[in-house]
C-alpha positions as CSV (number, residue, x, y, z in Angstrom):
1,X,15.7,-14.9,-15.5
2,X,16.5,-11.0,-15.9
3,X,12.8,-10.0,-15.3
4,X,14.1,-8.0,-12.3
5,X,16.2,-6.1,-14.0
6,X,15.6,-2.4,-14.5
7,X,15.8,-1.4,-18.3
8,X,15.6,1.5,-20.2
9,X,12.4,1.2,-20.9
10,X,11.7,1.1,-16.8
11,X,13.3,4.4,-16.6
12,X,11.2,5.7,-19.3
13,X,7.8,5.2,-17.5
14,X,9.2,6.2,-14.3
15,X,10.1,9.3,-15.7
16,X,6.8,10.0,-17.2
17,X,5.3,9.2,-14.0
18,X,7.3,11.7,-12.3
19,X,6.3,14.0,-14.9
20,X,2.9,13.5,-13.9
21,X,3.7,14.0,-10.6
22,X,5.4,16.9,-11.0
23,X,2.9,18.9,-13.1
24,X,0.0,17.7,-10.8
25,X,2.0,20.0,-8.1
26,X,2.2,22.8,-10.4
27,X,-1.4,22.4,-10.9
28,X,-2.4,22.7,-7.2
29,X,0.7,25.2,-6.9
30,X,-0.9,27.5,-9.2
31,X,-5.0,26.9,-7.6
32,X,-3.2,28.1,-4.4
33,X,-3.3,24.5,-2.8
34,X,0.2,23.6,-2.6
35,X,-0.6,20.6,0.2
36,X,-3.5,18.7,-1.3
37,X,-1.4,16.3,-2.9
38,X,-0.2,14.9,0.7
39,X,-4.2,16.4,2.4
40,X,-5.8,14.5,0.0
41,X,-8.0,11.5,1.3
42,X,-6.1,10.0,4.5
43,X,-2.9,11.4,3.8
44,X,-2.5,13.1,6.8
45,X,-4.1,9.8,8.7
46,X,-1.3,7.8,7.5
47,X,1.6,10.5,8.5
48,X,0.0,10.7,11.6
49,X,0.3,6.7,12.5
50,X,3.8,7.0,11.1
51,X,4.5,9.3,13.7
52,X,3.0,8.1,16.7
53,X,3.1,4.4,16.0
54,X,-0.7,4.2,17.4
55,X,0.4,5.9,20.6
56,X,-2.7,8.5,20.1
57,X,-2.8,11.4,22.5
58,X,-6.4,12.1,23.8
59,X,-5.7,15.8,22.7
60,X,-4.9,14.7,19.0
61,X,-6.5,16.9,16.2
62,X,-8.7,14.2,15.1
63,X,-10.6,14.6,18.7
64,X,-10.2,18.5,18.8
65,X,-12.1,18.9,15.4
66,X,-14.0,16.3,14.6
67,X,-14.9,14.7,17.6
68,X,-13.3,11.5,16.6
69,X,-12.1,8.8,19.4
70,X,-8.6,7.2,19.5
71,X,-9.6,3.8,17.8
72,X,-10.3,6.0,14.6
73,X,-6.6,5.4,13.7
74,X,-7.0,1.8,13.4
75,X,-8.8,2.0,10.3
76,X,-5.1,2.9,9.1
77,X,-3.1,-0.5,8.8
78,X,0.4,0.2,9.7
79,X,1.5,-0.8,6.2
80,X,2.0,2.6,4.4
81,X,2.7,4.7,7.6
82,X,5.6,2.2,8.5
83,X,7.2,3.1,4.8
84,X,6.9,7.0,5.5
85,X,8.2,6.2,8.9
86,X,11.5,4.7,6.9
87,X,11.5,7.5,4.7
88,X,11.1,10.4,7.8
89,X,14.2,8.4,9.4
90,X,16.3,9.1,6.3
91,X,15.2,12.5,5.6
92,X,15.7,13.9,9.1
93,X,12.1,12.9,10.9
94,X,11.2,15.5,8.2
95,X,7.3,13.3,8.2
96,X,5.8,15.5,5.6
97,X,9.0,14.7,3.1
98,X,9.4,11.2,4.0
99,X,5.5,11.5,2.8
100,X,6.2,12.6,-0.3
101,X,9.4,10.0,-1.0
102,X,6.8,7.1,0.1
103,X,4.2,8.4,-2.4
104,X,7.0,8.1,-5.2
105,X,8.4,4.8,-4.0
106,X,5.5,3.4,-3.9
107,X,3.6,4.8,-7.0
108,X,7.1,3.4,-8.8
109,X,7.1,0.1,-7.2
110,X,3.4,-0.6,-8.7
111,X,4.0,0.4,-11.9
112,X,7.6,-1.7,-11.6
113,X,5.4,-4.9,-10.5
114,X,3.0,-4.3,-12.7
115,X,4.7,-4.7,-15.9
116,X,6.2,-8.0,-14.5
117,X,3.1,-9.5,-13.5
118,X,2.2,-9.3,-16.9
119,X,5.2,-11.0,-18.4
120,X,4.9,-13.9,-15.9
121,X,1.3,-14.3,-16.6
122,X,1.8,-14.2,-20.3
123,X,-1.1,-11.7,-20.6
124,X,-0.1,-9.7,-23.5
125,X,1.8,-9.8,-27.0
126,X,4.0,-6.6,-25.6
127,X,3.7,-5.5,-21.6
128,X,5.0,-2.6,-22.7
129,X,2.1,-0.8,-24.2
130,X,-0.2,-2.2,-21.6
131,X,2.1,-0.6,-18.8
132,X,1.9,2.6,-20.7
133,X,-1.9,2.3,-20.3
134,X,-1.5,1.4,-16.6
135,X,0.5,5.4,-16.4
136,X,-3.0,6.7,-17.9
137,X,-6.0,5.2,-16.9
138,X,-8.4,4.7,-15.2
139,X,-8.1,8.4,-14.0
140,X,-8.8,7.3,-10.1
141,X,-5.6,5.1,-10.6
142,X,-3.4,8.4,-11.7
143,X,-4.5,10.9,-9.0
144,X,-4.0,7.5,-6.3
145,X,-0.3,7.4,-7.5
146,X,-0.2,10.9,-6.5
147,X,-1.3,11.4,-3.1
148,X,-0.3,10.0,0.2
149,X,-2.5,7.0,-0.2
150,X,-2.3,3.1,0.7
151,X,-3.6,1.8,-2.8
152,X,0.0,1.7,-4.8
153,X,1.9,0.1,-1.7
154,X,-1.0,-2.7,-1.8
155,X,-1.3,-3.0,-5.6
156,X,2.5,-3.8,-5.4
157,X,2.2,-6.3,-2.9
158,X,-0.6,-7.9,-4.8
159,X,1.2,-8.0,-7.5
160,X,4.2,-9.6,-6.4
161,X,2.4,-12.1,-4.4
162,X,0.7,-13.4,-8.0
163,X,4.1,-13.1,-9.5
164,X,5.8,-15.2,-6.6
165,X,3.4,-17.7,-6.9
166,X,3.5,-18.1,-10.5
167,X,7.4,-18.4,-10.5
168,X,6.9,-20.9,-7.4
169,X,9.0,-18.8,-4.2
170,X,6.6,-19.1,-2.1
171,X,8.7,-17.4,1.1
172,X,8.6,-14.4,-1.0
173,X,5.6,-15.2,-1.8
174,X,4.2,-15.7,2.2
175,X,6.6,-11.8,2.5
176,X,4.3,-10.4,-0.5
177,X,0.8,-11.7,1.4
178,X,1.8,-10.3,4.6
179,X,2.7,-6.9,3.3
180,X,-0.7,-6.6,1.7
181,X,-2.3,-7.9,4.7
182,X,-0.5,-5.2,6.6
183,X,-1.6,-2.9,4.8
184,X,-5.3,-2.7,3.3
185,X,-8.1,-5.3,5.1
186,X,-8.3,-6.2,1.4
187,X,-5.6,-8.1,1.7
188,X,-7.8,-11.3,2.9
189,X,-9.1,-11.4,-0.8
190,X,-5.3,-12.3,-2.2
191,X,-4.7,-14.6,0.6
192,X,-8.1,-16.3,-0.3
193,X,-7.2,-16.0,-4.3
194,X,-4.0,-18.0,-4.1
195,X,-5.0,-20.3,-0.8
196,X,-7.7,-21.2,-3.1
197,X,-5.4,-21.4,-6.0
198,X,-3.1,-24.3,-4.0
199,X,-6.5,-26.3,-2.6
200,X,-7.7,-27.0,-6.6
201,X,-4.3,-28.0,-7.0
202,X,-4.3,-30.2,-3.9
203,X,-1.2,-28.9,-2.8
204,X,-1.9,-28.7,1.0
205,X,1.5,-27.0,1.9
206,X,1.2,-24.6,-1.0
207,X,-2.0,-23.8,1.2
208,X,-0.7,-24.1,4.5
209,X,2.4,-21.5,3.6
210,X,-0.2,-18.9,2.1
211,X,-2.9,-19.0,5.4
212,X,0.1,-18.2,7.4
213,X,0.1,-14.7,6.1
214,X,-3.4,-14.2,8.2
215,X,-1.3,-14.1,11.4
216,X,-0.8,-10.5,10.8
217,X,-5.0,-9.6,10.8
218,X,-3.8,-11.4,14.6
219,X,-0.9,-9.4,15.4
220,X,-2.8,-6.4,14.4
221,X,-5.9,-7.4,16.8
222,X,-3.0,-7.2,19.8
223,X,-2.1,-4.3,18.7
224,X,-5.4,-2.9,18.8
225,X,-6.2,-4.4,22.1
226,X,-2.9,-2.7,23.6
227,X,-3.2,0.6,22.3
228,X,-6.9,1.0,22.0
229,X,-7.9,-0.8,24.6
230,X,-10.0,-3.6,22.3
231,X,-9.2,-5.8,20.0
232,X,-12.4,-4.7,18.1
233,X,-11.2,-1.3,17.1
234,X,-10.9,-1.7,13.5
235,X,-14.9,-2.9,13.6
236,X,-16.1,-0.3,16.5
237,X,-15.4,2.7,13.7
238,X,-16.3,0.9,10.6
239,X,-18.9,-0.8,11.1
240,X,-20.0,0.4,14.3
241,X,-20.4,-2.9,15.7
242,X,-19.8,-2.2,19.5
């Protein structure tokens, strides 16, 4: 029942993780390449969405330099950019710093959910040792909890949707599936997982509860329609179906 609890032990990986973080910005400090941390990837994608909420200027830098249309931006699920949003508000609308407070939170949070995930699910002796692992390797999974990417915020979610659904709170649960909806397409595998999950179990409301999560893919649709002018935006870029 204390599962939620931070410990000492808690504490201890954090502080190795901001270790990590801290010497991989010495590292690109000393290369003369102070900002790749946050350039990385779509870092500057997300801080962009955080900023404009979608509201995309025709004259926006993606256009300018790379030729890029408007709908580009929604490839980027407002999951992660509404967190650096929060973190901007409390900083000052300083976007860049609220960038770098969302890569920490969230990088924390995985590694947080991680370790309880296992200890619901019974997977190891000690959790412990395995969470020490999860710090280390693979490699891809460091430098992600790094930068100003969308992978920790939706490992986190996925993580505490399992966990939820294990422990049977399956509001929390429903809250868990929408933020990984919201934030990574992906986010239709988990719903799928645990809907799934419920069916072999014939619970039909376990099922029910968990598909309402893919009102958000919806939502986002109207939003794309609204602001992009087609509810198809995400496809248009990705897939080039239009």
């Amino acid at each position: 029942k204390n599962i939620w609890i931070i410990d000492k032990f808690d504490l201890f990986v954090f502080s190795v993780h901001f270790s990590v973080f801290l010497l991989f910005w010495l590292i690109t400090l000393i290369s003369g390449e102070f900002f790749i941390p946050l350039e990385y990837w779509d870092g500057p994608n997300y801080v962009y969405v955080a900023k404009t909420l979608y509201n995309i200027p025709f004259n926006n830098p993606w256009s300018r330099h790379f030729h890029y249309p408007k709908y580009y931006f929604a490839c980027h699920l407002p999951g992660f950019p509404l967190v650096i949003r929060f973190f901007a508000f409390i900083t000052f609308n300083s976007y860049w710093f609220g960038d770098i407070l969302a890569i920490l939170f969230c990088s924390s949070l995985s590694i947080y959910s991680f370790r309880r995930l296992l200890t619901v699910f019974d997977c190891v002796e000690d959790p412990k040792w395995t969470t020490i692992l999860y710090l280390c390797i693979p490699i891809r999974n460091v430098l992600y909890h790094c930068v100003g990417a969308s992978e920790p915020l939706f490992l986190s979610y996925c993580y505490l949707s399992f966990i939820f659904y294990k422990i049977n709170k399956r509001f929390l649960m429903l809250l868990a599936l929408c933020g990984a909806c919201m934030t990574r397409i992906e986010g239709l595998a988990i719903v799928g997982t645990i809907g799934l999950c419920y069916l072999l179990r014939f619970d039909i409301l376990g099922g029910l509860i968990t598909s309402l999560s893919l009102s958000i893919y919806a939502a986002l649709l109207y939003i794309h329609q609204k602001m992009f002018g087609t509810y198809k935006a995400y496809f248009k870029f990705n897939y080039g179906l239009i």
